[in-house]
Each structure stands twice: as structure tokens, then as C-alpha cells.
N, C-alpha and C positions, 0 to 999 in steps of 0.2 A: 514387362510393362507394355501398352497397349501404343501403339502407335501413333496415336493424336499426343498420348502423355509424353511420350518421347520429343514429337514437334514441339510442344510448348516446352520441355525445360530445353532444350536446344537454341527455343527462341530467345526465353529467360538468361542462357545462357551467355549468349551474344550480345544481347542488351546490357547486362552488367560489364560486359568488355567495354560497350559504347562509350555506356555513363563513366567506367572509368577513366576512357579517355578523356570524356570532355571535362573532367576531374582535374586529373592531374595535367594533360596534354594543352586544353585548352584556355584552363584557369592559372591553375601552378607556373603554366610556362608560357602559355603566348596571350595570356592577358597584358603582362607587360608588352606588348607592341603595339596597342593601341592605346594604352598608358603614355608612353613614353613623352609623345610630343608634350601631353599632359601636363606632367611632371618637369616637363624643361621650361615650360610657360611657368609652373609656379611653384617651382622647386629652383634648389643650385645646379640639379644636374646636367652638365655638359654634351658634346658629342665622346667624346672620348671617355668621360664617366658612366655614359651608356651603353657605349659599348665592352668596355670592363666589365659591369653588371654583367651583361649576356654571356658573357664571355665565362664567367662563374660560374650563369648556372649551369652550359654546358661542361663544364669541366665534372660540377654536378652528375650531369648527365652519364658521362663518363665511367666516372668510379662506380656509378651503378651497371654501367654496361659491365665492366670488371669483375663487379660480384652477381651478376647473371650466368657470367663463364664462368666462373671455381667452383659454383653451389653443384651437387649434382641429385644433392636430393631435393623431390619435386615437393615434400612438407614442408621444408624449408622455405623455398621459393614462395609458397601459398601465406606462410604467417609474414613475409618480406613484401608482398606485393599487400595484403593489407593492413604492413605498417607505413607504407609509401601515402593511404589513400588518404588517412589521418594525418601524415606528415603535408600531403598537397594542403591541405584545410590551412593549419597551423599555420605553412607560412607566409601563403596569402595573406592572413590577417596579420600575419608578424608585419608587413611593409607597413601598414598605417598607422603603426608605433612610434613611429622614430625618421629621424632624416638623415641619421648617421651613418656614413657610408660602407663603413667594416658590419655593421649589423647587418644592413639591406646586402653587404656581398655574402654573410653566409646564410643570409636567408633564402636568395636566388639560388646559392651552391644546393641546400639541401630542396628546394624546390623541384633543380633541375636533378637529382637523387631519388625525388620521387616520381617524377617524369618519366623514369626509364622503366621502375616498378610497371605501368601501367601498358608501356611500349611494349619492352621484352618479357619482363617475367610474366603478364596477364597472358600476349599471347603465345608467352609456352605454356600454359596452365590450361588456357582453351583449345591449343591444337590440343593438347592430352586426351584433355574431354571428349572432345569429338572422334579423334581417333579410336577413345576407348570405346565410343556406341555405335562408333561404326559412320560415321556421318564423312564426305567430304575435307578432306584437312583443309580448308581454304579459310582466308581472315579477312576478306573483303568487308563485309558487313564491322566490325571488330575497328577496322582500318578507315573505317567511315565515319566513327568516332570522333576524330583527329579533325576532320574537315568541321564536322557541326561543331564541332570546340570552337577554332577559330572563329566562325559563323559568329556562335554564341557570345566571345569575346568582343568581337567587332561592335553586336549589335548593343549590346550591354553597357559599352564605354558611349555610344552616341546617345542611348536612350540616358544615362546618368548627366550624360554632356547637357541637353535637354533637361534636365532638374536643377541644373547648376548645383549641380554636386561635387566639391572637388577632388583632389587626386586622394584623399586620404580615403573619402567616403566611397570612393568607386573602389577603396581594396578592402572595406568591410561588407560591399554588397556583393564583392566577388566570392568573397569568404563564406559570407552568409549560405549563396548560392551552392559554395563547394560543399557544405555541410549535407543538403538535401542532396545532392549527387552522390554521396559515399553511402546513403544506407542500401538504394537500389545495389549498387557496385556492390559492394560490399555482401551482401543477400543473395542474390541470384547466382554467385560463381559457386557452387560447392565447393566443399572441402576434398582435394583429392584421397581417391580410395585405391586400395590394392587392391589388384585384378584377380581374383580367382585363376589358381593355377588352372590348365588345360583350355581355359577359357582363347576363345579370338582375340581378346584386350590384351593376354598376356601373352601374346604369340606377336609381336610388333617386328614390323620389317628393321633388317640390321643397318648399322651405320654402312655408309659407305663414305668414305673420305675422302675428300677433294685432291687433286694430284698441288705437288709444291707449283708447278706454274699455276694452276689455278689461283693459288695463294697469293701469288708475288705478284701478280697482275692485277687482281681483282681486290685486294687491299688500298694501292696504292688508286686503283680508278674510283673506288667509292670513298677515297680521300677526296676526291677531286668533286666526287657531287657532293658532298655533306661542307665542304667549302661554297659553291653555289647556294644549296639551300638553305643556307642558317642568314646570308646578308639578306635576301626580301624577307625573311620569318623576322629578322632582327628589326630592320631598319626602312620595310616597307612604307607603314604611315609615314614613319617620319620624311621619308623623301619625297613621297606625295605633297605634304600640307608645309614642306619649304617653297614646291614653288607655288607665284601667285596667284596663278591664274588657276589653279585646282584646290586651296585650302575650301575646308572642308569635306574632300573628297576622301581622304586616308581611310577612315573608318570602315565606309563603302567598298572601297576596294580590296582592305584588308577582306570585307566579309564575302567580299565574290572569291577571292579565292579559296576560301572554306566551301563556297559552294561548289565550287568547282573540283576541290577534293575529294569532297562527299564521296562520290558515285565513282572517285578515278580508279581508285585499287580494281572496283572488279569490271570495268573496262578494261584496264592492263591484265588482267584476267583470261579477259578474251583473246585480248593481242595475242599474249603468250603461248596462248593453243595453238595460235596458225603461224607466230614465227618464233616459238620458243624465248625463255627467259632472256637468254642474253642478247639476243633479237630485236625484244620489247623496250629491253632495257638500253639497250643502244638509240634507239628511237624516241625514248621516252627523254633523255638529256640532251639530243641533240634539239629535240622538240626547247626543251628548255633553255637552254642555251639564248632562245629567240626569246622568251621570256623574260629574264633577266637582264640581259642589255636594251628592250625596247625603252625602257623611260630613259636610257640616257640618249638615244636615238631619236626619239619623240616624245618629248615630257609635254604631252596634250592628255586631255583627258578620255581619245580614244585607244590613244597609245597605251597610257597607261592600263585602262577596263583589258584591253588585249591582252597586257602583260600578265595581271592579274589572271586570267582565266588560263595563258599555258606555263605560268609557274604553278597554279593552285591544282591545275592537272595534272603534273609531272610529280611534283617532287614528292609527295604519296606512294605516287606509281613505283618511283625507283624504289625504295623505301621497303613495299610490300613485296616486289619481286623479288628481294635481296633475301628479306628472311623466309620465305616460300620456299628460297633454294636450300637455305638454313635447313628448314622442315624435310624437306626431301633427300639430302646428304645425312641428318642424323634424326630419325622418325622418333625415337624414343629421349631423345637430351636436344631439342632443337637449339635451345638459348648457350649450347656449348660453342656452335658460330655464329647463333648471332651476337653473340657478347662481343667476337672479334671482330667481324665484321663494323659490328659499333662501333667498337672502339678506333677505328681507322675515321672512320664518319663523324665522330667526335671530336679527335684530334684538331678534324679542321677546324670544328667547330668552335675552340679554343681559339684559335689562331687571327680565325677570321674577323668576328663583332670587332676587335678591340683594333685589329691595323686597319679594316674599313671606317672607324670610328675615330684615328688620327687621324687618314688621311682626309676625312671628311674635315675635321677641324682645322686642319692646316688648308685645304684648300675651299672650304666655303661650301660643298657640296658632296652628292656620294657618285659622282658619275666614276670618277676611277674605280673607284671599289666594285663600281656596277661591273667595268667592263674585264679587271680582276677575273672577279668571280667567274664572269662568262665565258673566260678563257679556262680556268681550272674545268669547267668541264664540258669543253669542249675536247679539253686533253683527256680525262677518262673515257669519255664514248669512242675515242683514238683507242684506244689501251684495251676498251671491253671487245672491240672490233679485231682487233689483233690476237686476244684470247677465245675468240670464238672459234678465229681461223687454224689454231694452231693445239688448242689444250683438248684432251678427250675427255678429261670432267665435262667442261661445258657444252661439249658436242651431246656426249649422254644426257645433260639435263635438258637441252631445246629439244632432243628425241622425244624425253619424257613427258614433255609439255606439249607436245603437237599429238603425243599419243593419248593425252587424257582429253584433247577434242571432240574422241569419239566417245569417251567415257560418262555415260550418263550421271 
């Protein structure tokens, strides 16, 4: 195949990873964040009942991380990521159905089911890809996705705000929207093929597996960001547009930090080359760490634009470095850690929405939960710092990463 044909389905390639994100990632799953306030003005829904919800779909989220890790055949995963694309549609518009709240929790559950479709199983489907044609395994672009979601979501909920359209109609125009996002997705990824034997495709560098401290460390630290990042993804607008003197501003902010994500993956990208993954990635939560407790520090509306731009930078970053390591610990079955890996990220994510979400209700506001959160990870960049110093996995992957700096 001629080499311009190859750049285009490359580009094609990666594009239907986007669209899938802003699919399932930015409709399926964090349209509800700028809904939410929405829905508390002209719905029953509570703080504690919204954060329940959330709390769902991650769990959602979850059991699809779980069945990212069992599957090991890659045809599999390919008809599973585009039953996720069709399930994202479906339950978007499921929420304008009804106001009853066991519907709306398994609708969020299988939302957040097909969220993960688009997370891990797309990009194990497209590192394959690329690997197969020889291209860079890197998900930057793919990971960029995620941020235009939110963007998209932000901007979506204020331009519907502006029609005076209410909570029902902004989850059929969300729906509507998801529908035209699933054919490009859906189109442009092929169908995975088997590699001609003797071929370079079929010649894939072998697993190498992480040592057990690698494990027991880096589990238990990426509990600690995925605790962090699920309460601003959760409960950002909503903390915004309680206080006074910013209402209106939520929307906005939610959408700067989409902008702000956009581009973060293959900035941490760069990081990683000059101080290795676990490097980056320590950097990249302590970075957020400042993020996440500024509104309760300074709930102004510079404070907050500030917060927005190094959560919306960060928590991506972590995110992408984590499954990059994935990729390079097992080149041929990436989603066999990242599923685990999720699954620790998950966990918190369970945990998290729904005790930020009492204690919000019991005490009138989210600053505990804010500053909660900022302690859980600040204690994992403790954890990832102490495994850098001490584990040989993680010393060989910052090797690897400072040596792909010079790799064209």
C-alpha cells in the first residue's frame, strides 16, 4: 500500500477512536456533569441521589474493565467495543424516558459499560493497529478524544440552556448527536485481521511482566488518582453554580477543562521522554493535587478557571501514561493490565461520587470531599515515588521512555 494510503487510514484510524470517545466518554458518561445541576433545579434529584447515579455508572465502568481483562481474543473485543457504541446511544436517550430512579441507575450502569468499550477495548484495538503497520504505538490523538467530549458536553448543555430546553430535551439532543458520532466510529476502525505468518505484524515484542512490588504499589496509587478524578468529573459544575457569585459559570469551566485535556495526553508524552513514566506521572498528580482543592481554597472565579485548566491537564495525563505502560509490559494483549489497572481506578470510583455526595448533603457544600479527594492523591504520587525508587519494573519503563526520546 502506498504511503500517503497508509497516512490516511492511520488518520481514519484515530479519528474513529476520537469520535468514539466523544461517544461514549463524553456523552454516555460526562454529559451527565453538566446535566446535573439541571436536573436538581427541575427534577427530585438530590446531592446524595447524584452522586449514587455516578457512582453506577462507574461501577458500569468497572465490570467493563473486568471484561477487557478475561477477553483475550482481539475479534471479540472488536464486536464488544461496537456493541458499547450502540449501547452509549440507547442510553442516553433512555434518561428522557422516565424519572424513576432504579431505571436511570441501570441506565447510567450500562452507560458507564459502554464507556469503558471505547476507553480500553478501542485503545487495545488501535494500539494493535498501529502496531500491526508499523506506526508508533502511542494514543495521544485517540486520548484527545476524551477532552473534545467534555468540551462538547459543556458546550452542548449551555447552547440547549440558551433554547430553554429542559433536562429531558438536552438528553434527546444528546442522544440525537450520539447517533451521528457512532457511524464515523464505528466505519473507520476496521475489523481486526490475522497477521500473515512470517510477517513483522506477526513477529510482536513478548510480554514482559510487571514484578509483584510493581503491583502492590501501583494498584493501590492509581486507587488513589481515580479517587481524585472521578469527584471534579462528578461534581464540578455542580460546585461551581452553588456558589453565588459564579452561577453560571459551571458549563464554562467544565468546558475549559476539556480544553485543557485535549492536547494533555501527548504533552505528558513529552514529559515521559525526559523524565520517564513514573516520573511524569508523579508530577502530573501532584500537579493535580493543586487542582482539585483550589475551589475550596478560593471559590472565585480565577480560582476556580485555574483549577479547571490543572485538573483538565492532569487527570488524562495520568490516565494515558498508566495504559502506555499497559502497552509496553504486554505489546500483544495490552487490555490484560489495563483492565487491572482499571479496575483499582474504578474501585474508587465507586466509592467516591456517593460519600462526596453525603457528605455534601449533610454539610451544605463539597469542600470536604474536595479536600478528601486531594489528600488520596497526594498519598498515591507518595506511593508512585517510593516505587520508582525501589521496583526494577518501573526503573526499566522510565529507561524506556527517556530512550524513545531519541526515537524518531
Amino acid at each position: 500500500m502506498p504511503t500517503a494510503s497508509v497516512q490516511a487510514q492511520r488518520f481514519k484510524v484515530l479519528l474513529a477512536g476520537v469520535f468514539s470517545q466523544i461517544l461514549c466518554i463524553g456523552i454516555a458518561r460526562f454529559a451527565y456533569t453538566p446535566l446535573l445541576p439541571v436536573m436538581q433545579q427541575q427534577s427530585w434529584v438530590s446531592d446524595a441521589d447524584g452522586g449514587w447515579l455516578a457512582a453506577l455508572n462507574y461501577a458500569g465502568y468497572m465490570l467493563g474493565a473486568v471484561l477487557a481483562a478475561s477477553i483475550r481474543t482481539i475479534y471479540l473485543k472488536d464486536t464488544l467495543f461496537r456493541i458499547g457504541l450502540v449501547l452509549a446511544v440507547l442510553t442516553t436517550a433512555g434518561m428522557a424516558l422516565t424519572e424513576h430512579f432504579w431505571v436511570w441507575a441501570g441506565l447510567r450502569f450500562l452507560a458507564g459499560l459502554s464507556s469503558s468499550g471505547s476507553m480500553l477495548l478501542a485503545s487495545g484495538l488501535i494500539l494493535h493497529w498501529l502496531i500491526q503497520h508499523r506506526h508508533r504505538g502511542e494514543l495521544g490523538i485517540h486520548f484527545a478524544g476524551v477532552g473534545i467530549g467534555i468540551v462538547v458536553a459543556a458546550l452542548a448543555v449551555e447552547l440547549m440552556l440558551a433554547l430553554a430546553m429542559n433536562w429531558q430535551a438536552q438528553w434527546w439532543g444528546f442522544s440525537a448527536l450520539g447517533a451521528v458520532l457512532l457511524v464515523p466510529a464505528w466505519r473507520w476502525l476496521p475489523r481486526p485481521v490475522k497477521p500473515v505468518v512470517g510477517s513483522a505484524a506477526s513477529h510482536q515484542a513478548p510480554a514482559t511482566p510487571p514484578s509483584r512490588t510493581f503491583m502492590r504499589l501501583m494498584l493501590p496509587a492509581y486507587f488513589c488518582a481515580g479517587y481524585g478524578y472521578v469527584i471534579c468529573a462528578t461534581f464540578l459544575v455542580a460546585i461551581v453554580e452553588r456558589e453565588p457569585l459564579l452561577a453560571g459559570a459551571g458549563n464554562w469551566a467544565f468546558a475549559l477543562v476539556g480544553l485543557a485535556a485535549a492536547p494533555a495526553v501527548m504533552l505528558w508524552d513529552l514529559i515521559a521522554r525526559r523524565i520517564g513514566y513514573l516520573g511524569a506521572l508523579i508530577v502530573a498528580m501532584l500537579v493535580q493535587v493543586v487542582g482539585i482543592v483550589l475551589p475550596a481554597i478560593s471559590p472565585t472565579l480565577p480560582g476556580v478557571l485555574i483549577s479547571a485548566v490543572l485538573y483538565g491537564g492532569t487527570f488524562l495525563g495520568c490516565v494515558s501514561l498508566v495504559l502506555t505502560m499497559a502497552g509496553r509490559l504486554y505489546p500483544a494483549s495490552p487490555a490484560r493490565l489495563m483492565g487491572q489497572m482499571t479496575l483499582a481506578y474504578g474501585a474508587a470510583q465507586i466509592v467516591a461520587p456517593a460519600l462526596t455526595g453525603m457528605l455534601a448533603e449533610a454539610s451544605g457544600h463539597y469542600y470536604v470531599g474536595l479536600w478528601l479527594a486531594g489528600g488520596f492523591v497526594g498519598a498515591g504520587a507518595l506511593l508512585l515515588a517510593w516505587l520508582r525508587r525501589v521496583d526494577q519494573t518501573a526503573q526499566r519503563l522510565d529507561a524506556e521512555a527517556k530512550a524513545s526520546y531519541a526515537t524518531p
